[in-house]
PyMOL Python script that loads the backbone (N, CA, C, O; Angstrom):
from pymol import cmd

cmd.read_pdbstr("""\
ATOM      1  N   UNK A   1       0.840  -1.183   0.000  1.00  0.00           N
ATOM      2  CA  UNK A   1       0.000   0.000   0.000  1.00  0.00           C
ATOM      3  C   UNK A   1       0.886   1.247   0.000  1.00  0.00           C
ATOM      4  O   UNK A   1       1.844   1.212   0.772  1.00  0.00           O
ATOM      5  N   UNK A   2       0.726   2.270  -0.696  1.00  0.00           N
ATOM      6  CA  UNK A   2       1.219   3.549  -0.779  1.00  0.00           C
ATOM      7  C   UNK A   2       1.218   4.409   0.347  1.00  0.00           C
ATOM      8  O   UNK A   2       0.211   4.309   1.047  1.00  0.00           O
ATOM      9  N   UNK A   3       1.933   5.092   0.652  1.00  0.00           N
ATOM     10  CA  UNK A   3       2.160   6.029   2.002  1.00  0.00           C
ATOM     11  C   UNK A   3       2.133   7.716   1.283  1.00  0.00           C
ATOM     12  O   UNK A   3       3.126   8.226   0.764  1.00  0.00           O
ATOM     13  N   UNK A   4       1.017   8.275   1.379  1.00  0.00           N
ATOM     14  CA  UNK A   4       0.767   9.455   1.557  1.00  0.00           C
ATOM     15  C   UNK A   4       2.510  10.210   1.342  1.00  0.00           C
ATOM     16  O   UNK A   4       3.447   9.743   1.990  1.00  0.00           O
ATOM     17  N   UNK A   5       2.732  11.492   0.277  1.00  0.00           N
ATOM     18  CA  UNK A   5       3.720  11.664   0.648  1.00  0.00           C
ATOM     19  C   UNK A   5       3.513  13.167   1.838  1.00  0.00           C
ATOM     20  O   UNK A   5       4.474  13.793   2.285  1.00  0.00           O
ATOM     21  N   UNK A   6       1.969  13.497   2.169  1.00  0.00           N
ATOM     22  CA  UNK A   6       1.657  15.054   2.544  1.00  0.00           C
ATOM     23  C   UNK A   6       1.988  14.483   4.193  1.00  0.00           C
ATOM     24  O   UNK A   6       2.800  14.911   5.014  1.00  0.00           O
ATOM     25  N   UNK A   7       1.211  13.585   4.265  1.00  0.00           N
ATOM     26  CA  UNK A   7       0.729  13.291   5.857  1.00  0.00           C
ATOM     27  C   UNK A   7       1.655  11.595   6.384  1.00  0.00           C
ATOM     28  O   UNK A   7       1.574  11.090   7.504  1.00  0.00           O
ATOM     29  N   UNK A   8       2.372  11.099   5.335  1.00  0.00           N
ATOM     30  CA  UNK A   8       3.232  10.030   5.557  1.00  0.00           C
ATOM     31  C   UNK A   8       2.340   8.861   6.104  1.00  0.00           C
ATOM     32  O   UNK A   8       2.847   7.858   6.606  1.00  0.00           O
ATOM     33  N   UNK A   9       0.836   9.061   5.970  1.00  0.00           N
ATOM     34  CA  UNK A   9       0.548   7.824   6.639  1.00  0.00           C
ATOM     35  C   UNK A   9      -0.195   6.576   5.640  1.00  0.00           C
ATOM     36  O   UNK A   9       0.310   6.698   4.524  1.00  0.00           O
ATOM     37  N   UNK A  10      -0.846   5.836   5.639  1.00  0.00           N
ATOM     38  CA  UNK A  10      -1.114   4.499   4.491  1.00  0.00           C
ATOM     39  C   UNK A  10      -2.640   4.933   3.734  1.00  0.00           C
ATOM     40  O   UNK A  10      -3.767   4.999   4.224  1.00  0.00           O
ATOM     41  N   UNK A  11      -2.257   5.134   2.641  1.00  0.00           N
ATOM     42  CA  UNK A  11      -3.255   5.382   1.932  1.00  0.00           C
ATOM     43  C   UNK A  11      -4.443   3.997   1.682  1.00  0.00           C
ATOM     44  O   UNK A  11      -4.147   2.812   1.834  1.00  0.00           O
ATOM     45  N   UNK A  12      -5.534   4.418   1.352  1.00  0.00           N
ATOM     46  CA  UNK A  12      -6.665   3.015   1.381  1.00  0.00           C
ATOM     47  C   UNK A  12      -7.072   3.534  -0.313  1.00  0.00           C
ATOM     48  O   UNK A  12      -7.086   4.557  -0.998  1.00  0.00           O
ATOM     49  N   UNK A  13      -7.443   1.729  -0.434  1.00  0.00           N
ATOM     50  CA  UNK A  13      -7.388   1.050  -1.882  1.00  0.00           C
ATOM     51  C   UNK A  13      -9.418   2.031  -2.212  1.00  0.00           C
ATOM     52  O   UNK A  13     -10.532   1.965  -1.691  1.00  0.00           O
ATOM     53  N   UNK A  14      -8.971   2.542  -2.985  1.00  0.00           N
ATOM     54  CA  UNK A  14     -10.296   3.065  -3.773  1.00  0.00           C
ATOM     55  C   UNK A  14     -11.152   2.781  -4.913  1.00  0.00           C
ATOM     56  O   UNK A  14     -12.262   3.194  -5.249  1.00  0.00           O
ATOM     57  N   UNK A  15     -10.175   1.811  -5.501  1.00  0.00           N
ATOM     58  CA  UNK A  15     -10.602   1.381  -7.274  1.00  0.00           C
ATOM     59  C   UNK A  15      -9.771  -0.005  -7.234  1.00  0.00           C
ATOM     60  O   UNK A  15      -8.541   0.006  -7.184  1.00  0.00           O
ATOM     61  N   UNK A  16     -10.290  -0.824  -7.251  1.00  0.00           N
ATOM     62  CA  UNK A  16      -9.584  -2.292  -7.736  1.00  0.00           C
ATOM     63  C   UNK A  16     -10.254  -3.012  -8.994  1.00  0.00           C
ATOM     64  O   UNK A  16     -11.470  -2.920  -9.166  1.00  0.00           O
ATOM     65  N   UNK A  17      -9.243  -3.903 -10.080  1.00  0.00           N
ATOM     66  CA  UNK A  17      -9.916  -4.351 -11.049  1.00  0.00           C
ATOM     67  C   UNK A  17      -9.826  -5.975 -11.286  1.00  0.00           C
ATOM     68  O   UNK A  17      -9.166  -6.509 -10.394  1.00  0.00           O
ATOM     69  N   UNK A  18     -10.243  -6.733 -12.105  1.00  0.00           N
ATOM     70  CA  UNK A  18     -10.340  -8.122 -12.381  1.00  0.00           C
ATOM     71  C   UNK A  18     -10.373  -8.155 -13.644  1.00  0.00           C
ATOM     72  O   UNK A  18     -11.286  -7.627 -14.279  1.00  0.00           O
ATOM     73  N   UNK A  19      -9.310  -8.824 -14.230  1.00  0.00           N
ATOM     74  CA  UNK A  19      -9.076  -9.140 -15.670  1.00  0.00           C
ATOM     75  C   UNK A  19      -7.869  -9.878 -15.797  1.00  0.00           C
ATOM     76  O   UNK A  19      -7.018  -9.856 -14.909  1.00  0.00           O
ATOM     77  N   UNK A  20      -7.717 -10.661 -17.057  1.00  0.00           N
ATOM     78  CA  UNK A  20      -6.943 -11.431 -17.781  1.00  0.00           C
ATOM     79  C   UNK A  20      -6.076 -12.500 -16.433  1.00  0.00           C
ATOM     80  O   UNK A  20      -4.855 -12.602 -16.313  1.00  0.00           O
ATOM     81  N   UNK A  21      -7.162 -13.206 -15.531  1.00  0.00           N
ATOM     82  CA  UNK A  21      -6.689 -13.950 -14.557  1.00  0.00           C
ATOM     83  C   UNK A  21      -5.999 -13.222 -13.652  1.00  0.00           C
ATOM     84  O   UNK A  21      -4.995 -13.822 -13.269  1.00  0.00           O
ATOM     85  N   UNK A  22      -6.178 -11.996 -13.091  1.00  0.00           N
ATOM     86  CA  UNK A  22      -6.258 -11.468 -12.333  1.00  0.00           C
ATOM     87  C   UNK A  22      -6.925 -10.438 -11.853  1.00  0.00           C
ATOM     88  O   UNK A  22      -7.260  -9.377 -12.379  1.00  0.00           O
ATOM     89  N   UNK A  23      -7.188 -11.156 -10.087  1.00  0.00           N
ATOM     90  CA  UNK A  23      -8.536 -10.808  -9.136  1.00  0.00           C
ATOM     91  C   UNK A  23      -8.227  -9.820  -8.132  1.00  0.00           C
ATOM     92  O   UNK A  23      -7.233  -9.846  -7.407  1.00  0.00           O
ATOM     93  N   UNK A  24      -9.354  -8.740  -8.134  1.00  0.00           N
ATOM     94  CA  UNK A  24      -9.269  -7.793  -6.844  1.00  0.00           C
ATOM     95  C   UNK A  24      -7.563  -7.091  -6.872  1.00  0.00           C
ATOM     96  O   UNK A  24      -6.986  -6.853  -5.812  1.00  0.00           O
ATOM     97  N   UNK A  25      -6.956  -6.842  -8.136  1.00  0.00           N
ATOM     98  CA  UNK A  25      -5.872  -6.518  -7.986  1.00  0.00           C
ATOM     99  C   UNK A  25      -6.258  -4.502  -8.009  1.00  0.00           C
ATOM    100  O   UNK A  25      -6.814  -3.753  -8.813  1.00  0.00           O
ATOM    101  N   UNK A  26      -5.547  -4.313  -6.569  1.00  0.00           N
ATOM    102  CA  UNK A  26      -5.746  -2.307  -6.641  1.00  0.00           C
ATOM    103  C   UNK A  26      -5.001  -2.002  -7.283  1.00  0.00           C
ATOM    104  O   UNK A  26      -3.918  -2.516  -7.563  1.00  0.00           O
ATOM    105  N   UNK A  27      -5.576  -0.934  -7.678  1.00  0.00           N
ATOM    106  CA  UNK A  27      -5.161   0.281  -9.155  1.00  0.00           C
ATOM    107  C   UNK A  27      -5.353   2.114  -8.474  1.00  0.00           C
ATOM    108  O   UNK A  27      -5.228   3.209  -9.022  1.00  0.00           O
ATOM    109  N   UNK A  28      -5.673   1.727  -7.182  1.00  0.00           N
ATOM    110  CA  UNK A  28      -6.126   3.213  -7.061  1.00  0.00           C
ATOM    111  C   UNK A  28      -6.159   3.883  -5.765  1.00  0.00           C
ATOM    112  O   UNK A  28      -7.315   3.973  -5.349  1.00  0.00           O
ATOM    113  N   UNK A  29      -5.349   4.345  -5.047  1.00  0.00           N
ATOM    114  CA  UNK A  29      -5.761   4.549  -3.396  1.00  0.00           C
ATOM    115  C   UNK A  29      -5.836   6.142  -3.209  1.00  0.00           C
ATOM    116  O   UNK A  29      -5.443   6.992  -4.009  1.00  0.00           O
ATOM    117  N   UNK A  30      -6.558   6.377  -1.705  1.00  0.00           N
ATOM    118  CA  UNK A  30      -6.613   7.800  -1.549  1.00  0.00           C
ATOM    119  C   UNK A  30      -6.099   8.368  -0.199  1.00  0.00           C
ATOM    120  O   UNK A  30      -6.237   7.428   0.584  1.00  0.00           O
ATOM    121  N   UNK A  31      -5.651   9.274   0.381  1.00  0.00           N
ATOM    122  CA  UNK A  31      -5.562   9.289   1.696  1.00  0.00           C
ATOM    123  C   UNK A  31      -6.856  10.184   2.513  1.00  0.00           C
ATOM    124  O   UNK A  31      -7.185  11.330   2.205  1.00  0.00           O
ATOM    125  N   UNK A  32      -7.324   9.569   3.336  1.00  0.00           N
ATOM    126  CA  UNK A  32      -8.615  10.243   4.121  1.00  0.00           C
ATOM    127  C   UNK A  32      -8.010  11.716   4.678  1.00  0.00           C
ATOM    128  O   UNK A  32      -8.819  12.536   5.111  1.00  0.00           O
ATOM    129  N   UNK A  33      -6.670  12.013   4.659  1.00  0.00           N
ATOM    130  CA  UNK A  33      -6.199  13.312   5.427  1.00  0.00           C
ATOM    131  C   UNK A  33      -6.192  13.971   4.675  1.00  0.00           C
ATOM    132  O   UNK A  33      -6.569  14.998   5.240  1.00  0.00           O
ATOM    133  N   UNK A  34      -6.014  14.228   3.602  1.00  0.00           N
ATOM    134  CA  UNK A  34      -5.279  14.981   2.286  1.00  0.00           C
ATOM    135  C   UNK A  34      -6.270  14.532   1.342  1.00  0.00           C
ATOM    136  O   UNK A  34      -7.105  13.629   1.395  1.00  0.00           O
ATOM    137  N   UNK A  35      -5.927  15.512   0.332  1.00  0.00           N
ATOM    138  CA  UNK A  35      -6.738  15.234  -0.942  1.00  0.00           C
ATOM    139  C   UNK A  35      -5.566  14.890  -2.158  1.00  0.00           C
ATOM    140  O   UNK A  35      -5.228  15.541  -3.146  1.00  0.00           O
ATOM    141  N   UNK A  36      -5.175  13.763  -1.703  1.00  0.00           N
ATOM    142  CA  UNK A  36      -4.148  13.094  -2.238  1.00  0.00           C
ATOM    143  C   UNK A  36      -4.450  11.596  -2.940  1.00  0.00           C
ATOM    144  O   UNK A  36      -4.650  10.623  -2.212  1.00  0.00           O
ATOM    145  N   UNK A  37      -4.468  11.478  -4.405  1.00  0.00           N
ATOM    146  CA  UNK A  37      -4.960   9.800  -4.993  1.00  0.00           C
ATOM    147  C   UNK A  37      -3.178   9.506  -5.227  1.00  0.00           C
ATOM    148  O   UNK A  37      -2.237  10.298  -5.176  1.00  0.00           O
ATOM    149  N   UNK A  38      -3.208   8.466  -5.416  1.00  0.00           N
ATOM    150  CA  UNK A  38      -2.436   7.541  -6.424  1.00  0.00           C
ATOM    151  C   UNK A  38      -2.478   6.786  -7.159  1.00  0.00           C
ATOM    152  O   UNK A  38      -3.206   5.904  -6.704  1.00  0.00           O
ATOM    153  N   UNK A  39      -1.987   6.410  -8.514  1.00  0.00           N
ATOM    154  CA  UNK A  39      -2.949   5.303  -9.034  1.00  0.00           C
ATOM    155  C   UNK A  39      -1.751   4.849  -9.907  1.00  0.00           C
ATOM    156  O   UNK A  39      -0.756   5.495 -10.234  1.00  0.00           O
ATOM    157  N   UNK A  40      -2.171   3.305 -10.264  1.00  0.00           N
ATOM    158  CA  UNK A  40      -0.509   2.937 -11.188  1.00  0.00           C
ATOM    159  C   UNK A  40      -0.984   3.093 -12.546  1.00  0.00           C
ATOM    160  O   UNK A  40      -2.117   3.165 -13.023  1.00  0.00           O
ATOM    161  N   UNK A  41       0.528   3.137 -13.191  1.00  0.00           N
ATOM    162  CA  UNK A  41       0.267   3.831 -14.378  1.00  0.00           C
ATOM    163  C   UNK A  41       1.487   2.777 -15.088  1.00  0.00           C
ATOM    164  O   UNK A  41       2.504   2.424 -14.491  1.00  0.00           O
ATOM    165  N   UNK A  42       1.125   2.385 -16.470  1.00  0.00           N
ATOM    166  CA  UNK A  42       2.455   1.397 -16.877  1.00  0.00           C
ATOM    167  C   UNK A  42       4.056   1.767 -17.310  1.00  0.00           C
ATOM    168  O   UNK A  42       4.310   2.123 -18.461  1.00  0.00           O
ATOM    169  N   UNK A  43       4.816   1.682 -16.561  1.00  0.00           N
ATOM    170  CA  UNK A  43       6.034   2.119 -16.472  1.00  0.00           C
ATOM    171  C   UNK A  43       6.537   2.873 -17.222  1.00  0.00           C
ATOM    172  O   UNK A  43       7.325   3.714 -16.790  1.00  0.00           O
ATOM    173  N   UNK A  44       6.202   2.785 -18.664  1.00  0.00           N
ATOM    174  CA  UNK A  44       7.117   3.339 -19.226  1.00  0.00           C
ATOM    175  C   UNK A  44       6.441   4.648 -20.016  1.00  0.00           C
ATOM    176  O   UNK A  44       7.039   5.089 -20.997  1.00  0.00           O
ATOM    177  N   UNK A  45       5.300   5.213 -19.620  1.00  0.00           N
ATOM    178  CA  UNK A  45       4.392   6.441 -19.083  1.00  0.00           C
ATOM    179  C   UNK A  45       5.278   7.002 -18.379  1.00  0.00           C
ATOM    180  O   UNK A  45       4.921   8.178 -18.308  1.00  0.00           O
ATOM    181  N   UNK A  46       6.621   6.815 -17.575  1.00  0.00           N
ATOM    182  CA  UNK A  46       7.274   7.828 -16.711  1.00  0.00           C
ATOM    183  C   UNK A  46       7.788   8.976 -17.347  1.00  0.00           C
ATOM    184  O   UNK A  46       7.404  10.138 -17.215  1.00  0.00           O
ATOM    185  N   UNK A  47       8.600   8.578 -17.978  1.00  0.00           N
ATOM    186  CA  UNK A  47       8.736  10.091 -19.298  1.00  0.00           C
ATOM    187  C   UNK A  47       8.085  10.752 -19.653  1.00  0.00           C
ATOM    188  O   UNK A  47       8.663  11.775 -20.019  1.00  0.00           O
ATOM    189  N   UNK A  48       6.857  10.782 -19.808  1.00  0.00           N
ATOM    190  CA  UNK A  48       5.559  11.398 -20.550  1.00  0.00           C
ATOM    191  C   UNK A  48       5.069  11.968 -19.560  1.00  0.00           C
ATOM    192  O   UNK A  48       4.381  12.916 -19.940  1.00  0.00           O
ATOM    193  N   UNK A  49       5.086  11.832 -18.179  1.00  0.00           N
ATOM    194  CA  UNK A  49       4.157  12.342 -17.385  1.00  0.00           C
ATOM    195  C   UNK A  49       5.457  13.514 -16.594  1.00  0.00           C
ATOM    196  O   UNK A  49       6.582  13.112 -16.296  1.00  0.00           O
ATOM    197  N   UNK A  50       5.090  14.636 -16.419  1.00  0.00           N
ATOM    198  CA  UNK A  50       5.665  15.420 -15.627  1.00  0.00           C
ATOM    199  C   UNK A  50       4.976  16.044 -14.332  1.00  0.00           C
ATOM    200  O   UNK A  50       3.835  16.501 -14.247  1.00  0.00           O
ATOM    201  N   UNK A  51       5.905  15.955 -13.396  1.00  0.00           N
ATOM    202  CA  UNK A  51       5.345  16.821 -11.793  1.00  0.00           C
ATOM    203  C   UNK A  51       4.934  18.203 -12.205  1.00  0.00           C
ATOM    204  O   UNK A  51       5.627  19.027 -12.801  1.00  0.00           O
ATOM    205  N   UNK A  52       3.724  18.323 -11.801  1.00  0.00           N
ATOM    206  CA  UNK A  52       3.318  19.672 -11.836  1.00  0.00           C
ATOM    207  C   UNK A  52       2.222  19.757 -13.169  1.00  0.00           C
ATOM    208  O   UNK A  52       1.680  20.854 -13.307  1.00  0.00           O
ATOM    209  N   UNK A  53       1.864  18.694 -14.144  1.00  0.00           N
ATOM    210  CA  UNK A  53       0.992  18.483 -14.907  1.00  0.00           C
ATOM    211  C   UNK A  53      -0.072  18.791 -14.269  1.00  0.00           C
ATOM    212  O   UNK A  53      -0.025  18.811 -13.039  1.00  0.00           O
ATOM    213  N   UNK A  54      -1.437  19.144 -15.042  1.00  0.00           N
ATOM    214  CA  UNK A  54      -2.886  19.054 -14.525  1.00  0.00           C
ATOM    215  C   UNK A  54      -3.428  18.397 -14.958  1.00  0.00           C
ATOM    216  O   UNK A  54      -2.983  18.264 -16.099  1.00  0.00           O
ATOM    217  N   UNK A  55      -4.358  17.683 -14.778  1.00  0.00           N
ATOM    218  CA  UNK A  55      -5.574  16.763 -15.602  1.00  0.00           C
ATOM    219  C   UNK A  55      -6.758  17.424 -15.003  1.00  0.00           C
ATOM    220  O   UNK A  55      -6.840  17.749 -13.818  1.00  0.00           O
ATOM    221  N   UNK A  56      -7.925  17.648 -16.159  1.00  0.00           N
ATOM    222  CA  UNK A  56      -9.072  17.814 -15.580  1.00  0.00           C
ATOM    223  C   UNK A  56      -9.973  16.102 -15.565  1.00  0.00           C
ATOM    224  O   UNK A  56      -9.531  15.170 -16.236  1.00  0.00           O
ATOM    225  N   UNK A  57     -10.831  16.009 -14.973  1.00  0.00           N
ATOM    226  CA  UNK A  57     -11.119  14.124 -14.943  1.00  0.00           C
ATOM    227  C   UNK A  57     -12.653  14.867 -13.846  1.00  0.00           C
ATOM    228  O   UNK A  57     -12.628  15.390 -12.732  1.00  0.00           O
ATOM    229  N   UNK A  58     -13.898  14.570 -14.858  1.00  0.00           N
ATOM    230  CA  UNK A  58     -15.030  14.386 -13.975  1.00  0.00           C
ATOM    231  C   UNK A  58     -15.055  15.188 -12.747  1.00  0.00           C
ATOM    232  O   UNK A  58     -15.031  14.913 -11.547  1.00  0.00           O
ATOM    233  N   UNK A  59     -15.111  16.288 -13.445  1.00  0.00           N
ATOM    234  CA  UNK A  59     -15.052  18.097 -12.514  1.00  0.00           C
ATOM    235  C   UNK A  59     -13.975  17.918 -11.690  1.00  0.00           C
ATOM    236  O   UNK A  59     -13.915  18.774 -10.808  1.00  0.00           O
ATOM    237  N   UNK A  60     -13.103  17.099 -11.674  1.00  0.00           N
ATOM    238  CA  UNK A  60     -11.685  17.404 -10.652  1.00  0.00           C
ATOM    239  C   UNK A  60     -10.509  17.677 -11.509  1.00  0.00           C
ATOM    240  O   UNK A  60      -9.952  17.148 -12.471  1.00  0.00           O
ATOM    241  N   UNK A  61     -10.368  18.672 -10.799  1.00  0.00           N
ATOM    242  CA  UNK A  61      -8.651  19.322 -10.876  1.00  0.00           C
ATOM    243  C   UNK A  61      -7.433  17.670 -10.785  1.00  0.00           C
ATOM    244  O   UNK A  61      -7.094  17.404  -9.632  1.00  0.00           O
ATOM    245  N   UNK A  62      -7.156  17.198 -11.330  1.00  0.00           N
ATOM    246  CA  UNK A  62      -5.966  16.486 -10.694  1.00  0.00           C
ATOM    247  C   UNK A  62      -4.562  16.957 -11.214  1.00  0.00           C
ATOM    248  O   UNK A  62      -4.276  17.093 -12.403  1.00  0.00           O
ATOM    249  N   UNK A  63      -3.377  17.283  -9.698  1.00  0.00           N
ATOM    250  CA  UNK A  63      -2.251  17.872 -10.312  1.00  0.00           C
ATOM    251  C   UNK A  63      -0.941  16.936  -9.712  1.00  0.00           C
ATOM    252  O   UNK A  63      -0.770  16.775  -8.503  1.00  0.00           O
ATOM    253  N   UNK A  64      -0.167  16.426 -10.622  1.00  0.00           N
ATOM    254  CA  UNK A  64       0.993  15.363 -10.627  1.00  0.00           C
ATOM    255  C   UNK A  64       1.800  16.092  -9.674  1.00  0.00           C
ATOM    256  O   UNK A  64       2.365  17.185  -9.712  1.00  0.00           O
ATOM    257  N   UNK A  65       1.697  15.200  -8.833  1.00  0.00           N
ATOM    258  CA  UNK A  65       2.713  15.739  -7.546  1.00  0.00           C
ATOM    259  C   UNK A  65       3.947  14.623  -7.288  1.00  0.00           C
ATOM    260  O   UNK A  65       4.634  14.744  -6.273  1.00  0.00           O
ATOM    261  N   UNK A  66       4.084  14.042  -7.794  1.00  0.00           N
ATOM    262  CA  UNK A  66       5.166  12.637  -7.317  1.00  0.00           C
ATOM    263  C   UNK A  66       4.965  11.930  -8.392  1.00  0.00           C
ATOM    264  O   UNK A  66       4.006  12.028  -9.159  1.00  0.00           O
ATOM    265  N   UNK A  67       6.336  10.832  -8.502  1.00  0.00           N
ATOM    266  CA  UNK A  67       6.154   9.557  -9.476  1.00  0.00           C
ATOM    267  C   UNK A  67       7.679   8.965  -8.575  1.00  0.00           C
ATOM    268  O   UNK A  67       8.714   9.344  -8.027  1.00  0.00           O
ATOM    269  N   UNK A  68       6.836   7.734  -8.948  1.00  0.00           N
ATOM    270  CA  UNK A  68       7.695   6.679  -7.848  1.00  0.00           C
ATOM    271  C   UNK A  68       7.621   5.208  -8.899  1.00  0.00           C
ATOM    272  O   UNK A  68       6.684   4.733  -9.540  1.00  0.00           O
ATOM    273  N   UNK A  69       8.579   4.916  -8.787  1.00  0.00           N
ATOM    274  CA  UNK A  69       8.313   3.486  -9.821  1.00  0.00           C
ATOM    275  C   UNK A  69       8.852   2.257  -8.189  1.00  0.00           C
ATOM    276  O   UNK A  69       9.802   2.437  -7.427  1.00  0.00           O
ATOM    277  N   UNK A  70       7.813   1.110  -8.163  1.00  0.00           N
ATOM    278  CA  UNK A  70       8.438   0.225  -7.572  1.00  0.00           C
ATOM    279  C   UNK A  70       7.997  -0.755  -7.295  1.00  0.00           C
ATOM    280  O   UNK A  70       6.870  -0.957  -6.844  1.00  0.00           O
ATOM    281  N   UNK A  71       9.355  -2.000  -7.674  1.00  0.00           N
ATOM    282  CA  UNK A  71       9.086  -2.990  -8.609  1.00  0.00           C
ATOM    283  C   UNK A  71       8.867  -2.710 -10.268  1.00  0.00           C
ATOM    284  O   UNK A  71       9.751  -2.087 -10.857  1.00  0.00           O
ATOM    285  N   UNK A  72       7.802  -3.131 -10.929  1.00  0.00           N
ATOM    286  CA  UNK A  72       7.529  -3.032 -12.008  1.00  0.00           C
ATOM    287  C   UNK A  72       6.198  -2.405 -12.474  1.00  0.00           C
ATOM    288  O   UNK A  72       5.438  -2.544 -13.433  1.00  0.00           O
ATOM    289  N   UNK A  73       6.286  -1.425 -11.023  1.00  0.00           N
ATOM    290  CA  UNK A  73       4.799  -0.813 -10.781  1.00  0.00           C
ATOM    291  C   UNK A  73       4.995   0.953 -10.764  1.00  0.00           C
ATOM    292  O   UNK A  73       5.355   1.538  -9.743  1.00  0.00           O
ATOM    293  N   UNK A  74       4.694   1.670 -12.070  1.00  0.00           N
ATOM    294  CA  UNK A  74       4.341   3.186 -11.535  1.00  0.00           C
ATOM    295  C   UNK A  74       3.138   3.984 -11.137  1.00  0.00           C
ATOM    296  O   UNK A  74       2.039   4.181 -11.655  1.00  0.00           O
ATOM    297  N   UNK A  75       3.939   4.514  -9.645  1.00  0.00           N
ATOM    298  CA  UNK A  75       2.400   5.052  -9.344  1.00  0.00           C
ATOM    299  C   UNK A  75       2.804   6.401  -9.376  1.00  0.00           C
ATOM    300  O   UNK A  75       4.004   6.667  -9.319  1.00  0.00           O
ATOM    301  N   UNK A  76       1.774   7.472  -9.478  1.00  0.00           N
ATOM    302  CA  UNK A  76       0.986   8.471  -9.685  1.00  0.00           C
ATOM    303  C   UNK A  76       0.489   9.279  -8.743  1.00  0.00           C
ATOM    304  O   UNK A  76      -0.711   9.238  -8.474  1.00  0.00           O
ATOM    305  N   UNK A  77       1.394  10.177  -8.074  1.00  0.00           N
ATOM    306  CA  UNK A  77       0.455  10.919  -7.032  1.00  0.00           C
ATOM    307  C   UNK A  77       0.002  12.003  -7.174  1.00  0.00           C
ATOM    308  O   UNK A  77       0.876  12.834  -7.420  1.00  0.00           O
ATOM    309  N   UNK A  78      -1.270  12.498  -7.121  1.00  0.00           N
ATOM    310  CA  UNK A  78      -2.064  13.641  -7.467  1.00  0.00           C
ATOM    311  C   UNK A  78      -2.735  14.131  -6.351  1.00  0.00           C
ATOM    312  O   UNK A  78      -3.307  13.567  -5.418  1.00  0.00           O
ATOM    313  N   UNK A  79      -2.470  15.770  -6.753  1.00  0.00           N
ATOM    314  CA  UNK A  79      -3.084  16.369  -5.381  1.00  0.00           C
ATOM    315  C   UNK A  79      -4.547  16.880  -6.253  1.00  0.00           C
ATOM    316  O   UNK A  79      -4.529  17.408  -7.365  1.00  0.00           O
ATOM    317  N   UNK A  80      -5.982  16.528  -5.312  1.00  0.00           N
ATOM    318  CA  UNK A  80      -7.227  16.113  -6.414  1.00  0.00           C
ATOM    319  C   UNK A  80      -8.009  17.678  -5.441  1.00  0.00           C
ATOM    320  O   UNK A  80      -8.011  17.864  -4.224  1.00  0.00           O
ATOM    321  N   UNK A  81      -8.499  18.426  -6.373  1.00  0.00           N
ATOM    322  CA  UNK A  81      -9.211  19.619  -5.699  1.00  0.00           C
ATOM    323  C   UNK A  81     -10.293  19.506  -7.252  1.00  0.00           C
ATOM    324  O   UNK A  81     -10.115  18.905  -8.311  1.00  0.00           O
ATOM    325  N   UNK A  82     -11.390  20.361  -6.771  1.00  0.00           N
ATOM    326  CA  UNK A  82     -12.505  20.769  -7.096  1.00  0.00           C
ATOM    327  C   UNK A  82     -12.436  22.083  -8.125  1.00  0.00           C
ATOM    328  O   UNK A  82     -11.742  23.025  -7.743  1.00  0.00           O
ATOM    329  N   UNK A  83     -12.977  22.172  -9.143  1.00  0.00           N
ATOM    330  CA  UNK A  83     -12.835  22.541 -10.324  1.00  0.00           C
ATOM    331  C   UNK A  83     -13.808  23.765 -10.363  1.00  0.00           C
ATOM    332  O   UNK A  83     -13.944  24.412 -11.401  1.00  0.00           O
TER     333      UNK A  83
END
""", "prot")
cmd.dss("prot")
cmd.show_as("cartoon", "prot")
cmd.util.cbc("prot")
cmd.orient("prot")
């Protein structure tokens, strides 16, 4: 599980998916303190994505605050505010 980088504490699973023989695998966590998501993204998306990007996504602001690759897993941290 991902650790918040605002408030350092364990973020909870928000979005999990099931496909191609694999079950209940998370894709998505949030922290209840912060308005902070993370979500994995496939590795080699790291180049392409820059800190400080915006996404608009279903009236939310989301803005790239972190990228962390680990293992063979990149995640995505976005600070998520209201549009």
């Amino acid at each position: 599980m991902p650790i918040c980088p605002k408030c350092h504490s364990v973020m909870v699973c928000s979005k999990r998916i099931s496909m191609s023989g694999v079950e209940n695998k998370e894709i998505e966590w949030i922290c209840k303190a912060d308005s902070i998501q993370v979500e994995i993204r496939h590795p080699v998306q790291y180049v392409y994505i820059k800190i400080g990007s915006e996404e608009e996504i279903d009236g939310k602001r989301k803005k790239v605050i972190e990228k962390k690759i680990e293992g063979a897993e990149l995640f995505i941290f976005y600070e998520v505010s209201d549009i």
